[in-house]
LUMLUMZA-688189 format. One record per residue (C-alpha): residue number from 1; residue in three letters; chain; x, y, z. Coordinates in steps of 0.5 Angstrom, whole numbers, m for minus. Example, Ala and Ser with C-alpha at 12.3 -4.5 7.8 and 13.67 -1.06 7.14 Angstrom:
# LUMLUMZA-688189
  keke  rovo  logu      x      y      z
     1   ala     A     25     m9     16
     2   ser     A     27     m2     14
# end
This chain:
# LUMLUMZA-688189
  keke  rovo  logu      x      y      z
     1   unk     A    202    152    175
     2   unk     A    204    155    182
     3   unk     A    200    153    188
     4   unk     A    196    157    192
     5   unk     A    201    159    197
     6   unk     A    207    161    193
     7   unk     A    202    166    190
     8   unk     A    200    169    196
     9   unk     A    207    170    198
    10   unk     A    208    172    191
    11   unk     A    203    178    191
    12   unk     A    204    180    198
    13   unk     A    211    184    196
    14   unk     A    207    187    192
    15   unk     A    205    194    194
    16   unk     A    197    196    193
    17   unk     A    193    202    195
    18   unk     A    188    201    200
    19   unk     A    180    204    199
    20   unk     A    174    201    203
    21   unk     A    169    200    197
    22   unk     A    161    203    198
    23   unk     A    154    202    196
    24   unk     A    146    203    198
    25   unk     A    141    198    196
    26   unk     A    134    199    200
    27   unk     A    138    204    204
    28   unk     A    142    199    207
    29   unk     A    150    202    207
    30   unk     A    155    196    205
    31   unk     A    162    197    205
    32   unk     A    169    194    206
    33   unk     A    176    194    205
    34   unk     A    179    193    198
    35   unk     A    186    193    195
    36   unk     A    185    190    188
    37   unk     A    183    198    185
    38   unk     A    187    200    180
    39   unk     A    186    205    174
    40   unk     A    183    202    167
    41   unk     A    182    207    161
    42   unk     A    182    214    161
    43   unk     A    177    213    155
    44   unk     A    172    212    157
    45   unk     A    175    212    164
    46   unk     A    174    206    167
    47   unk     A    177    203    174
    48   unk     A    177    197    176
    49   unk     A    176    192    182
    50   unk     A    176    185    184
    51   unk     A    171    182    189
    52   unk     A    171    176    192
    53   unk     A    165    172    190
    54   unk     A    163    170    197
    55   unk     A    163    177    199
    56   unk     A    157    180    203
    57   unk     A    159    187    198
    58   unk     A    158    184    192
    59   unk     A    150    183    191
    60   unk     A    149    190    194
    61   unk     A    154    192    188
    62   unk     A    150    188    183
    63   unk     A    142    191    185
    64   unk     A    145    198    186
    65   unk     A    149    198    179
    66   unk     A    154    203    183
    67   unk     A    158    203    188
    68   unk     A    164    208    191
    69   unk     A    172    208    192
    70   unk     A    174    211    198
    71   unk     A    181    212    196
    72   unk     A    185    212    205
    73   unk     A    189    217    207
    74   unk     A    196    213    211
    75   unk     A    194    216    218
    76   unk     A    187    210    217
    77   unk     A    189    203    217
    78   unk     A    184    202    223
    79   unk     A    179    205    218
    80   unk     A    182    200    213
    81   unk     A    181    194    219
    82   unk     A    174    196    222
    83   unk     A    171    194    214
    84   unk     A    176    189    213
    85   unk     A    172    185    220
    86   unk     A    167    181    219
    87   unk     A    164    181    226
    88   unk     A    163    189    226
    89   unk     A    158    194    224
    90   unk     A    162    198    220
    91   unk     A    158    204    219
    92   unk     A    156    204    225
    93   unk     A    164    206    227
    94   unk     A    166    209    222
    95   unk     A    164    217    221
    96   unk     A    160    217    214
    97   unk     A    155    221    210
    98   unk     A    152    220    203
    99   unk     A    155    224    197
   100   unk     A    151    223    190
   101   unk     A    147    217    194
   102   unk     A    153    213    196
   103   unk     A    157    212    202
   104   unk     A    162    217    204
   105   unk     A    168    216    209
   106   unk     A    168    222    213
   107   unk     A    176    223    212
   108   unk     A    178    219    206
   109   unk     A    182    225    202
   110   unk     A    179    222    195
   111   unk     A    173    219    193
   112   unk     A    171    216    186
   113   unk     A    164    215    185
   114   unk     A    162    210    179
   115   unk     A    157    207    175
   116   unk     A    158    199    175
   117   unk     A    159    198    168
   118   unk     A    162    191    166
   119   unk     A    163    184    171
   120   unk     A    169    180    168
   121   unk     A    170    172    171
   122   unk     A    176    172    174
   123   unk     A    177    165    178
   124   unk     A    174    166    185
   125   unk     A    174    173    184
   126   unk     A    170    178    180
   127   unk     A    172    184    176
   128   unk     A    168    189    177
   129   unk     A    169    195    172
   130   unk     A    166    202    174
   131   unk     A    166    207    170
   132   unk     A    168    214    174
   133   unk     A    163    219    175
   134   unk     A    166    223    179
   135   unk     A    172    224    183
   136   unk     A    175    228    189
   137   unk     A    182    228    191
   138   unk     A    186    232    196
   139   unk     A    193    232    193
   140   unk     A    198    232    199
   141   unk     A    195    227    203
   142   unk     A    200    221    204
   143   unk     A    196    215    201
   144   unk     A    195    208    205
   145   unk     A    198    202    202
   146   unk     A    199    195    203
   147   unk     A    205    190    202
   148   unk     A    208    185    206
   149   unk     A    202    184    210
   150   unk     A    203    191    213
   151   unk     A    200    198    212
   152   unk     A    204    204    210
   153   unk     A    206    209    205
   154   unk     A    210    212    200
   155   unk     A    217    212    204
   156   unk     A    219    219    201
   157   unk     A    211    223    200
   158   unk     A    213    228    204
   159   unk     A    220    229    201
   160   unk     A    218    229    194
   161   unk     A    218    236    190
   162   unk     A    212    240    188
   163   unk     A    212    245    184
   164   unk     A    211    253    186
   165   unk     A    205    254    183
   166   unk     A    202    248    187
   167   unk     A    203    251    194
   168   unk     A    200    258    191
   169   unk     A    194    255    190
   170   unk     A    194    250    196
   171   unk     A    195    256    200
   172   unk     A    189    260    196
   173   unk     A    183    254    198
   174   unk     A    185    255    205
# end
């Protein structure tokens, strides 16, 4: 079997998005920085996430029976550092608001607000599955990525080809 280091070598080429996950329990925010979210089934549709049984966010999570992904944007890797900290109190940093009762990052350009409806054993971690309730997206915003211990983005966002249509009804919301 691969020892531990090896893995962790391994993994940090690979990209991932970057999201601060949130909850409330007894009106009590709770958050941090995830990149283990990932899409599950478009039937019924389902994210998931792995969380650290040792985190402070995963009873929360549990009692509450839901929690949001704040997806970030690329210009928020502070944001992305602030709840990765333990030794800050996050929501008092961060600009926030409730939306259907979970935390909302102010400028975190999507939002998936979801259900927890299943918790899988996974090693050190726990699989956590949300069934998504809700979700909000704002398309031309560069997403935060982590890979080779680092933040960045897609290299060629801004670059990519968009259909006529899309700029119609972007220009239209504005």
């Amino acid at each position: 079997m691969i020892d531990q280091q090896q893995f962790r070598e391994l993994m940090s080429g690979v990209c991932a998005p970057v999201t601060v996950v949130t909850t409330i329990f007894d009106d009590i925010p709770f958050g941090m920085t995830v990149s283990s979210f990932a899409s599950l089934s478009l039937e019924p549709p389902l994210v998931s996430l792995a969380v650290d049984r040792a985190s402070s966010l995963l009873t929360p999570i549990q009692q509450a029976g839901r929690f949001a992904v704040n997806i970030l944007s690329h210009a928020q890797d502070e944001l992305a550092m602030v709840f990765a900290r333990r030794d800050v109190d996050r929501f008092g940093v961060a600009d926030w608001y409730l939306e259907a009762g979970l935390p909302r990052l102010i400028d975190a350009p999507s939002w998936v607000e979801c259900d927890l409806y299943r918790t899988v054993e996974a090693g050190d971690h726990l699989l956590l599955l949300g069934l998504v309730r809700s979700a909000k997206r704002s398309p031309d915003v560069a997403p935060l990525i982590y890979a080779n211990r680092t933040f960045g983005t897609h290299s060629r966002f801004a670059e990519r080809p968009r259909p006529a249509i899309a700029d119609l009804i972007a220009a239209c919301t504005r």
